[in-house]
C-alpha positions as CSV (number, residue, x, y, z in Angstrom):
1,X,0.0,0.0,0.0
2,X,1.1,3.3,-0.8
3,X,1.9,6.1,1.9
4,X,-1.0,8.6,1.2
5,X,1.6,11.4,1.1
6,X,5.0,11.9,0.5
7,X,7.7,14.5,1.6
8,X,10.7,15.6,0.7
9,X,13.0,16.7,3.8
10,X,16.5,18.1,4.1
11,X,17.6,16.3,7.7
12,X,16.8,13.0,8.9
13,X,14.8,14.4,11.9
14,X,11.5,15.6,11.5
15,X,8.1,16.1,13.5
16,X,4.7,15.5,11.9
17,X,1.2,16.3,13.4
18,X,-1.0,15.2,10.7
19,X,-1.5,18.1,9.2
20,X,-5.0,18.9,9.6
21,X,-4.9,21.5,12.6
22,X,-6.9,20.1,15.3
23,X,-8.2,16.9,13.3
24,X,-4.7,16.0,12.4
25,X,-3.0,13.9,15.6
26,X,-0.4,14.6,18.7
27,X,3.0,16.2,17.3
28,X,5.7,13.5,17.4
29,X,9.1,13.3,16.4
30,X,10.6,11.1,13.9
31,X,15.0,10.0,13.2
32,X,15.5,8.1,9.9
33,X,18.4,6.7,12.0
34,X,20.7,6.7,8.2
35,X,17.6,4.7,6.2
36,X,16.7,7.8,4.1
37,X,13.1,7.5,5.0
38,X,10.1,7.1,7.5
39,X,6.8,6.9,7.7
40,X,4.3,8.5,10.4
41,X,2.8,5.4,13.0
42,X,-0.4,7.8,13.0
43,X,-1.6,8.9,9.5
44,X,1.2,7.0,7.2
45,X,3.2,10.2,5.6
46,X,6.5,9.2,4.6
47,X,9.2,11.7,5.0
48,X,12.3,11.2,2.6
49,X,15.6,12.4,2.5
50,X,16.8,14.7,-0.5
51,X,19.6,12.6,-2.2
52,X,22.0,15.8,-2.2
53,X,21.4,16.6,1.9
54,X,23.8,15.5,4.3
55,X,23.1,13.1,7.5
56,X,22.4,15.5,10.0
C-alpha cells in the first residue's frame, strides 16, 4: 500500500502532526536513523531524504 503522502526533507529528523490542525494527531518526532526515510505510526506520511542533503 502506498503512503497517502510523500515529503521531501532536508535532515533525517522531523516532526509531523498530521497536518490537519486540530483533526490532524499529537505532534511526534521522527530519526530516519541513516535509512533515508520514514513513515508516520499515525496517519502514514513518509518523510524522505533529498539525495544531495547531508546526514544531519
Amino acid at each position: 500500500m502506498e503512503p497517502p503522502e510523500i515529503i521531501t526533507v532536508d535532515r533525517e529528523q522531523v516532526s509531523c502532526d498530521g497536518g490537519k490542525g486540530a483533526l490532524g494527531h499529537p505532534l511526534i518526532f521522527l530519526n530516519m536513523e541513516g535509512k533515508g526515510q520514514v513513515d508516520c505510526p499515525y496517519c502514514g506520511r513518509r518523510f524522505v531524504l533529498k539525495q544531495d542533503a547531508a546526514a544531519q
